[in-house]
N, C-alpha and C positions, 0 to 999 in steps of 0.2 A: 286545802286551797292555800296558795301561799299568797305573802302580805301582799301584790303586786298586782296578781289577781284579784282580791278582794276588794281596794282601791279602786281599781276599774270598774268592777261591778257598781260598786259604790255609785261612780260618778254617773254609769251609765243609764243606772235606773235614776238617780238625781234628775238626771235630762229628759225624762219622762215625764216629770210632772210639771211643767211648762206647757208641754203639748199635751197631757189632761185638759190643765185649765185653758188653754187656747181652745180646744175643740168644744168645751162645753160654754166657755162665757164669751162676750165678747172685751176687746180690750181696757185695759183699765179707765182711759179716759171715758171710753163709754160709760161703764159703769160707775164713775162719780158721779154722786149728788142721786140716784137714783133709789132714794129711801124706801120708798113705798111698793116698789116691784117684787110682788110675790113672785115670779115666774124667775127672777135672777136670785131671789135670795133661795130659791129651790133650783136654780141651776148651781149656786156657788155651794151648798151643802153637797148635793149629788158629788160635785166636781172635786169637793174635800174628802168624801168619803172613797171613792173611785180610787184617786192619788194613796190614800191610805193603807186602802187594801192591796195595792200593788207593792208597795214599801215592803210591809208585810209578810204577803207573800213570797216576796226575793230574800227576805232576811229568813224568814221561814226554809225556804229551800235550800239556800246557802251556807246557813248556820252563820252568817256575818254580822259581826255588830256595827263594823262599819258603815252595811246600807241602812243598818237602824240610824246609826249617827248623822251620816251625810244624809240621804234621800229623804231621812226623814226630818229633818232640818228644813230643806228643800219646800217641802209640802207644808212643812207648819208657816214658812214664811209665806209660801203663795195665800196660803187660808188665811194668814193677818191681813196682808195688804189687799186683796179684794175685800174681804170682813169691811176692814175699816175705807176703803173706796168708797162702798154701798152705802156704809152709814155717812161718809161724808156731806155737810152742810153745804148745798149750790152755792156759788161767790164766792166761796172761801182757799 
């Protein structure tokens, strides 16, 4: 695959994991201050693990480090910022 290709792949599985967590959570506003919500804090694991596996498996089939690099960059920051959404203090 050459470097141009791989790049693309990169970004286009990156764009995947947005519409993961879009389809499983609701938006981030929502989910601030909602500490106590088992039902989000088992949709936002689902929704990390799902994103993970697809990372994965593109890097897996492709042999790219790149979609390791980028896509899964991607999915580590959606899984911080929801993470720390949910645990957010309300008022704050």
């Amino acid at each position: 695959m050459k470097p141009n290709d791989r790049l693309a792949l990169a970004v286009a599985v990156a764009a995947l994991v947005p519409s993961v967590y879009g389809a499983a959570l609701p938006p981030l506003a929502t989910v601030r201050g909602e500490m106590d919500n088992v039902a989000m804090a088992s949709a936002e694991t689902h929704a990390m693990w799902t994103a993970a596996g697809i990372v994965g498996a593109a890097a897996i089939v492709s042999g790219s480090g790149e979609v390791v690099v980028i896509a899964g960059g991607m999915a580590a920051v959606y899984a911080i910022m929801y993470r720390r959404a949910r645990k957010a203090v309300p008022g704050t």
